[in-house]
VOGU-3710 file (C-alpha; in Angstrom, 3 decimals, decimal comma):
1> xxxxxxxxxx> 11,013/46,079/-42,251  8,990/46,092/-38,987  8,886/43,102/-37,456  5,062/41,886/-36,406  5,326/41,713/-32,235  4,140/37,911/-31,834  6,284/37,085/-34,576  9,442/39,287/-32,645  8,580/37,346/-29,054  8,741/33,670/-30,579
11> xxxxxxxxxx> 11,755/34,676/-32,009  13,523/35,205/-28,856  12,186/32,231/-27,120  12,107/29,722/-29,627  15,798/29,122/-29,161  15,504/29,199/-25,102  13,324/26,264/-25,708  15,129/24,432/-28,139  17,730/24,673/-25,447  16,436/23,382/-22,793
21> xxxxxxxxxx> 14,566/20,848/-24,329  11,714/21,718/-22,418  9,029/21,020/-25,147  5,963/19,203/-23,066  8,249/18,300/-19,767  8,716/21,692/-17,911  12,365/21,235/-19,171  12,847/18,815/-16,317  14,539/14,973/-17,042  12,466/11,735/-15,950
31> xxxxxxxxxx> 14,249/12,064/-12,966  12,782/15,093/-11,800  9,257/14,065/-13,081  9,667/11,066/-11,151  10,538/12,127/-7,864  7,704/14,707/-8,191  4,797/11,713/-9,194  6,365/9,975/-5,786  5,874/13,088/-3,653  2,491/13,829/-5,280
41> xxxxxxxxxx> 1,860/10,350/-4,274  2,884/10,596/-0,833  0,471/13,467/0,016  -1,853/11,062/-1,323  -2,300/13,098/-4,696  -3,025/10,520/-7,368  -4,282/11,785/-10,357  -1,805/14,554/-10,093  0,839/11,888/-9,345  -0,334/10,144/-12,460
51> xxxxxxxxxx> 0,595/12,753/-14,591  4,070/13,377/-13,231  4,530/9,768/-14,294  3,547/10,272/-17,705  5,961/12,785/-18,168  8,865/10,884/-17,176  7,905/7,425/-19,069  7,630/9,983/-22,340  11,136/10,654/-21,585  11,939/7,314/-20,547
61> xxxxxxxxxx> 9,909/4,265/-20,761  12,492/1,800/-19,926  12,548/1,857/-16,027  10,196/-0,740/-14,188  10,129/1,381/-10,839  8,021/4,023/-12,486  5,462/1,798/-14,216  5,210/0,050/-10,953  4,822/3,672/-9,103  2,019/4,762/-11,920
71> xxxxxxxxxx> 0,519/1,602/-11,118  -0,202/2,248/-7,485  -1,421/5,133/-8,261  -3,508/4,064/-10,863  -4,824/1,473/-8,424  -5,708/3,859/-5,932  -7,875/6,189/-8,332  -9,618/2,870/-8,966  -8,275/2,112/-12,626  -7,189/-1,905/-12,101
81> xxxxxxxxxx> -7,027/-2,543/-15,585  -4,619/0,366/-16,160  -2,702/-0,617/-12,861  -2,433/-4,665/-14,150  -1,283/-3,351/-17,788  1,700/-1,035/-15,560  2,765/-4,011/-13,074  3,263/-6,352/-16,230  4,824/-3,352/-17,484  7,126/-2,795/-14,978
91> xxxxxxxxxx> 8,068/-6,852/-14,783  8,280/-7,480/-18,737  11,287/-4,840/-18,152  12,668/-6,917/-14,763  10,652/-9,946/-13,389  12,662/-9,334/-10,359  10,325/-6,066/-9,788  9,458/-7,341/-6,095  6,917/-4,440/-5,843  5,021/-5,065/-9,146
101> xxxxxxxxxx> 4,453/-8,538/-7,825  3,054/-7,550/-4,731  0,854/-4,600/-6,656  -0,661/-7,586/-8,819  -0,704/-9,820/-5,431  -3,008/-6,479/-4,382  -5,115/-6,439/-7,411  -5,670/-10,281/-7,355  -7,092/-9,637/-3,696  -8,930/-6,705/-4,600
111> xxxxxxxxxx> -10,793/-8,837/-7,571  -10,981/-11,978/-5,198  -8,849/-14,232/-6,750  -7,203/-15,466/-4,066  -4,894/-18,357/-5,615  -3,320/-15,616/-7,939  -2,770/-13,156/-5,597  -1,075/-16,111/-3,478  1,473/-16,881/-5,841  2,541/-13,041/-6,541
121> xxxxxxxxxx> 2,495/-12,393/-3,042  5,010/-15,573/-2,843  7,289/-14,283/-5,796  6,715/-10,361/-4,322  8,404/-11,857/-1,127  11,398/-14,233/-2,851  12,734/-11,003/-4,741  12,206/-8,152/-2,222  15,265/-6,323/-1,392  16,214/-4,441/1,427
131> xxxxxxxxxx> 14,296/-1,427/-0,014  10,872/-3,033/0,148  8,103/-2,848/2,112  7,539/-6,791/2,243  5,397/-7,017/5,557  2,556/-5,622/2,991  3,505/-8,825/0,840  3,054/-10,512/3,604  -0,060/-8,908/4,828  -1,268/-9,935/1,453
141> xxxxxxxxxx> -0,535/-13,443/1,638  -2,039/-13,863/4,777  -5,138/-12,237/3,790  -5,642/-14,658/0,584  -5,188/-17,356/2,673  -7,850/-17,091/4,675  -10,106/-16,312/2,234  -8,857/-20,268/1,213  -9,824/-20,774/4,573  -5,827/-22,023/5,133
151> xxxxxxxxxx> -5,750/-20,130/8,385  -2,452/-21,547/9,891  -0,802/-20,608/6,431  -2,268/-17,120/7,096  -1,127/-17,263/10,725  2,090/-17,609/9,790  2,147/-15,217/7,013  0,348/-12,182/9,360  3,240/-13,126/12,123  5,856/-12,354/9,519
161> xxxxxxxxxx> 4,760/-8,987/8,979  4,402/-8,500/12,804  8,052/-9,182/12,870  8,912/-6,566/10,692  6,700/-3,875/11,959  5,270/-5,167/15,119  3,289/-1,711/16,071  1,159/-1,715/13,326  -2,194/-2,016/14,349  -3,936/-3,607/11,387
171> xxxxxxxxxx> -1,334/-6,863/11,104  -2,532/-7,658/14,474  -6,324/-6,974/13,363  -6,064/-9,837/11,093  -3,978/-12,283/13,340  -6,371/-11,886/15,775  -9,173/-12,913/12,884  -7,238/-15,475/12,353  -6,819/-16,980/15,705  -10,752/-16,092/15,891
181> xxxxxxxxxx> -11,238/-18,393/13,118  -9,176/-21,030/14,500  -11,607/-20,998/18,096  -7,327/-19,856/19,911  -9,714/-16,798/22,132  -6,790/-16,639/24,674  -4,549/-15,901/22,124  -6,945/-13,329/20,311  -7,022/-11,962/23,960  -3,153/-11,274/23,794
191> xxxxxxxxxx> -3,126/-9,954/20,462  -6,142/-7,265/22,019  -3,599/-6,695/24,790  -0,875/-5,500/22,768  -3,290/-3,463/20,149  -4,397/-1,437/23,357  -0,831/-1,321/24,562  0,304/0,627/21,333  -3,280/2,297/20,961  -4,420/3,059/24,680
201> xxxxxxxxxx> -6,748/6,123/23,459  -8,399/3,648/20,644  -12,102/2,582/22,091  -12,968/0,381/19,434  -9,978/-1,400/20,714  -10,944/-1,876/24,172  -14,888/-2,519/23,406  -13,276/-5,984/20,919  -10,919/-6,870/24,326  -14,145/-6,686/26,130
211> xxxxxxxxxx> -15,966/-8,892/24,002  -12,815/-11,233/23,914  -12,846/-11,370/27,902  -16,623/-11,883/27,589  -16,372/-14,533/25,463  -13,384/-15,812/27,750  -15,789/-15,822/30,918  -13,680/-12,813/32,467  -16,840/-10,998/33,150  -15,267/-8,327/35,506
221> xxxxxxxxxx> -12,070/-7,574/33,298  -14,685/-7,216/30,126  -16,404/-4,515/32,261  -13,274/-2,569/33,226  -12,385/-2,799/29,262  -15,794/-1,760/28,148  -15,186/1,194/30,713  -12,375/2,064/29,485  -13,909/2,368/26,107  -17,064/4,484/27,512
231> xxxxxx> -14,726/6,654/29,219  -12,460/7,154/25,818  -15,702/7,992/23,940  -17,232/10,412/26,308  -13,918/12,831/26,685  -13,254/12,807/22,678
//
Protein backbone atom coordinates (compact mmCIF):
# COMPACT_ATOMS: atom_id res chain seq x y z
CA UNK A 1 0.00 0.00 0.00
CA UNK A 2 1.56 3.37 -0.98
CA UNK A 3 2.02 5.45 1.61
CA UNK A 4 0.53 9.27 0.99
CA UNK A 5 4.01 11.59 1.16
CA UNK A 6 2.77 14.09 4.04
CA UNK A 7 1.50 11.24 5.79
CA UNK A 8 5.29 9.29 5.17
CA UNK A 9 7.26 12.73 6.44
CA UNK A 10 5.22 13.08 9.84
CA UNK A 11 5.92 9.70 10.31
CA UNK A 12 9.55 10.08 10.54
CA UNK A 13 9.52 13.17 12.57
CA UNK A 14 6.84 12.68 14.85
CA UNK A 15 9.04 10.52 17.01
CA UNK A 16 12.19 13.09 16.71
CA UNK A 17 9.82 15.39 18.39
CA UNK A 18 8.38 13.34 20.89
CA UNK A 19 12.01 12.96 21.76
CA UNK A 20 13.15 15.93 22.29
CA UNK A 21 10.29 17.31 23.77
CA UNK A 22 10.52 20.16 21.68
CA UNK A 23 6.71 20.75 21.18
CA UNK A 24 6.31 24.85 21.41
CA UNK A 25 9.99 25.48 23.15
CA UNK A 26 12.56 24.98 20.27
CA UNK A 27 13.38 21.78 22.32
CA UNK A 28 15.36 24.00 24.64
CA UNK A 29 14.75 23.78 28.85
CA UNK A 30 13.74 27.12 30.81
CA UNK A 31 17.19 27.46 31.23
CA UNK A 32 18.08 28.08 27.84
CA UNK A 33 14.91 30.25 27.23
CA UNK A 34 15.96 32.20 30.06
CA UNK A 35 19.35 33.11 29.41
CA UNK A 36 18.19 34.00 25.85
CA UNK A 37 15.10 36.61 27.28
CA UNK A 38 18.28 38.13 29.45
CA UNK A 39 20.49 38.58 26.39
CA UNK A 40 17.55 39.78 24.27
CA UNK A 41 17.18 42.12 27.08
CA UNK A 42 20.57 43.31 27.23
CA UNK A 43 20.66 44.48 23.57
CA UNK A 44 17.75 46.26 24.73
CA UNK A 45 15.28 43.85 22.79
CA UNK A 46 12.10 43.76 24.84
CA UNK A 47 9.32 42.44 23.23
CA UNK A 48 11.53 39.78 21.83
CA UNK A 49 12.90 39.31 25.37
CA UNK A 50 9.33 38.97 26.49
CA UNK A 51 8.74 36.08 24.61
CA UNK A 52 11.85 34.15 25.56
CA UNK A 53 10.36 34.53 29.02
CA UNK A 54 7.19 33.05 28.22
CA UNK A 55 8.72 30.11 27.04
CA UNK A 56 10.61 29.31 30.01
CA UNK A 57 7.73 30.17 32.73
CA UNK A 58 5.56 27.50 30.39
CA UNK A 59 8.21 25.17 31.32
CA UNK A 60 8.67 26.44 34.65
CA UNK A 61 6.67 28.90 36.49
CA UNK A 62 8.13 28.45 39.82
CA UNK A 63 11.33 30.67 39.70
CA UNK A 64 10.93 34.41 40.95
CA UNK A 65 14.12 35.64 38.94
CA UNK A 66 12.30 35.21 35.68
CA UNK A 67 8.99 36.86 36.58
CA UNK A 68 11.07 39.60 37.96
CA UNK A 69 13.24 39.63 34.50
CA UNK A 70 9.72 39.59 32.35
CA UNK A 71 8.80 42.31 34.50
CA UNK A 72 11.51 44.72 33.51
CA UNK A 73 10.93 44.07 30.40
CA UNK A 74 7.45 44.44 30.50
CA UNK A 75 8.09 47.78 32.18
CA UNK A 76 10.22 49.00 29.60
CA UNK A 77 7.68 48.29 26.61
CA UNK A 78 5.43 50.40 28.83
CA UNK A 79 3.00 47.57 30.19
CA UNK A 80 3.03 48.58 34.26
CA UNK A 81 0.15 46.66 34.98
CA UNK A 82 1.67 43.51 33.45
CA UNK A 83 5.13 44.43 35.10
CA UNK A 84 3.25 44.98 38.88
CA UNK A 85 1.24 41.53 38.30
CA UNK A 86 5.20 39.83 37.49
CA UNK A 87 7.06 41.62 40.57
CA UNK A 88 4.21 40.28 42.96
CA UNK A 89 4.75 37.31 40.99
CA UNK A 90 8.15 36.92 41.45
CA UNK A 91 7.83 37.86 45.50
CA UNK A 92 4.59 35.62 46.25
CA UNK A 93 7.31 32.82 45.20
CA UNK A 94 10.29 34.58 47.59
CA UNK A 95 9.59 37.96 49.38
CA UNK A 96 13.26 38.07 49.65
CA UNK A 97 13.27 38.87 45.68
CA UNK A 98 15.48 42.14 46.35
CA UNK A 99 15.03 43.04 42.62
CA UNK A 100 11.19 42.70 42.42
CA UNK A 101 11.12 45.17 45.25
CA UNK A 102 13.11 47.62 43.67
CA UNK A 103 11.09 46.99 40.10
CA UNK A 104 7.81 47.91 42.16
CA UNK A 105 9.98 50.76 44.06
CA UNK A 106 10.41 51.80 40.02
CA UNK A 107 6.84 51.52 39.13
CA UNK A 108 5.66 53.38 42.32
CA UNK A 109 8.01 56.31 41.03
CA UNK A 110 7.01 56.02 37.61
CA UNK A 111 3.09 56.40 38.77
CA UNK A 112 4.15 59.10 41.45
CA UNK A 113 3.49 57.48 44.45
CA UNK A 114 6.24 58.33 46.22
CA UNK A 115 5.52 56.83 49.87
CA UNK A 116 5.15 53.32 48.16
CA UNK A 117 7.93 53.39 46.14
CA UNK A 118 9.84 54.51 49.49
CA UNK A 119 9.10 51.57 51.36
CA UNK A 120 10.04 48.97 48.41
CA UNK A 121 13.00 50.81 47.73
CA UNK A 122 13.74 50.30 51.68
CA UNK A 123 12.88 46.45 51.61
CA UNK A 124 14.72 46.27 47.80
CA UNK A 125 17.85 47.48 49.81
CA UNK A 126 17.48 45.20 53.31
CA UNK A 127 17.44 41.93 51.05
CA UNK A 128 19.89 42.73 48.20
CA UNK A 129 22.64 40.34 47.89
CA UNK A 130 25.89 40.61 46.56
CA UNK A 131 24.43 40.03 43.04
CA UNK A 132 22.34 43.19 42.96
CA UNK A 133 22.49 46.26 41.52
CA UNK A 134 21.34 48.21 44.81
CA UNK A 135 22.82 51.78 43.98
CA UNK A 136 19.56 51.80 41.54
CA UNK A 137 17.55 51.04 44.88
CA UNK A 138 19.14 53.61 46.13
CA UNK A 139 18.85 55.98 43.28
CA UNK A 140 15.22 55.25 43.75
CA UNK A 141 14.92 56.13 47.22
CA UNK A 142 16.55 59.21 46.85
CA UNK A 143 14.49 60.26 44.05
CA UNK A 144 11.04 59.64 46.07
CA UNK A 145 12.32 61.54 48.64
CA UNK A 146 12.58 64.53 47.18
CA UNK A 147 9.58 64.43 45.54
CA UNK A 148 8.47 64.40 49.67
CA UNK A 149 10.55 67.26 49.61
CA UNK A 150 12.83 65.17 52.49
CA UNK A 151 15.97 66.32 50.74
CA UNK A 152 18.61 65.36 53.44
CA UNK A 153 16.92 61.79 53.41
CA UNK A 154 17.52 61.94 49.62
CA UNK A 155 21.03 63.31 50.16
CA UNK A 156 21.91 60.57 51.92
CA UNK A 157 20.27 58.01 49.86
CA UNK A 158 21.94 59.56 46.29
CA UNK A 159 25.50 59.45 48.35
CA UNK A 160 24.98 55.75 48.88
CA UNK A 161 24.77 54.98 45.39
CA UNK A 162 27.79 57.30 44.70
CA UNK A 163 29.63 54.96 46.93
CA UNK A 164 28.96 52.09 45.01
CA UNK A 165 29.46 53.43 41.59
CA UNK A 166 30.94 56.80 42.04
CA UNK A 167 31.49 57.50 38.04
CA UNK A 168 28.12 57.42 37.17
CA UNK A 169 27.09 60.55 35.93
CA UNK A 170 23.37 60.65 36.66
CA UNK A 171 23.74 59.82 40.74
CA UNK A 172 25.64 62.96 40.84
CA UNK A 173 22.88 64.78 38.58
CA UNK A 174 20.48 64.32 41.31
CA UNK A 175 22.83 65.05 44.37
CA UNK A 176 23.61 68.05 42.90
CA UNK A 177 19.52 68.75 42.65
CA UNK A 178 19.51 68.00 45.82
CA UNK A 179 22.08 70.22 47.27
CA UNK A 180 20.34 72.83 44.73
CA UNK A 181 17.28 72.41 46.65
CA UNK A 182 18.86 72.71 49.89
CA UNK A 183 20.48 76.56 48.70
CA UNK A 184 24.52 74.12 49.53
CA UNK A 185 25.78 76.01 45.68
CA UNK A 186 29.44 75.34 46.77
CA UNK A 187 28.75 71.95 47.16
CA UNK A 188 26.63 71.66 43.83
CA UNK A 189 29.87 73.35 42.49
CA UNK A 190 31.97 70.21 43.59
CA UNK A 191 29.61 67.75 42.49
CA UNK A 192 29.91 69.84 38.71
CA UNK A 193 33.65 69.42 39.26
CA UNK A 194 33.76 65.83 39.44
CA UNK A 195 30.84 65.28 36.61
CA UNK A 196 33.34 67.21 34.23
CA UNK A 197 36.25 65.30 35.67
CA UNK A 198 34.72 61.87 34.50
CA UNK A 199 32.90 63.61 31.43
CA UNK A 200 35.49 66.33 30.15
CA UNK A 201 33.99 66.16 26.41
CA UNK A 202 30.23 66.61 27.96
CA UNK A 203 29.16 70.52 27.25
CA UNK A 204 26.02 70.40 28.90
CA UNK A 205 28.22 69.66 31.79
CA UNK A 206 30.39 72.56 31.71
CA UNK A 207 27.50 75.19 30.56
CA UNK A 208 25.51 73.85 34.43
CA UNK A 209 29.32 74.48 36.19
CA UNK A 210 29.09 77.80 34.56
CA UNK A 211 25.86 78.68 35.78
CA UNK A 212 26.91 77.22 39.27
CA UNK A 213 30.09 79.64 39.29
CA UNK A 214 27.69 82.36 38.09
CA UNK A 215 25.46 81.92 40.62
CA UNK A 216 28.60 81.58 43.04
CA UNK A 217 29.88 85.18 41.91
CA UNK A 218 32.99 83.45 40.10
CA UNK A 219 32.29 85.46 37.06
CA UNK A 220 35.69 84.72 35.31
CA UNK A 221 35.79 80.84 36.10
CA UNK A 222 31.91 80.73 34.70
CA UNK A 223 33.37 82.22 31.47
CA UNK A 224 36.30 79.81 31.08
CA UNK A 225 33.51 76.93 31.77
CA UNK A 226 31.04 78.34 29.36
CA UNK A 227 34.16 78.32 26.92
CA UNK A 228 34.88 75.25 27.41
CA UNK A 229 31.40 74.26 26.54
CA UNK A 230 31.36 76.57 23.22
CA UNK A 231 34.52 75.08 22.27
CA UNK A 232 33.10 71.27 22.90
CA UNK A 233 30.05 72.19 20.76
CA UNK A 234 31.73 73.79 17.86
CA UNK A 235 34.40 70.73 17.14
CA UNK A 236 31.50 67.90 17.56
Amino acid sequence: MKIVQPVLILLLVLPMILLCGCLGTGGWSAQDWTGQGNRFAKDGLYSDAVDAYNQSLRLDASNPKVWTWRGIALQHLGNQTGAMNDFDMAISLNPNESAAWQGKASLYVDTDQYKLAVKAAERSITLAGPEDKVENSWLLLGFAYNRLEQYEDALQSFDKAIEIDPKRIDLWQHKAYTLTKLGRFAEVLSCYEVMTGIEPDNPELWNKKGEILLALGQINEANEAFTIAKGLIERS
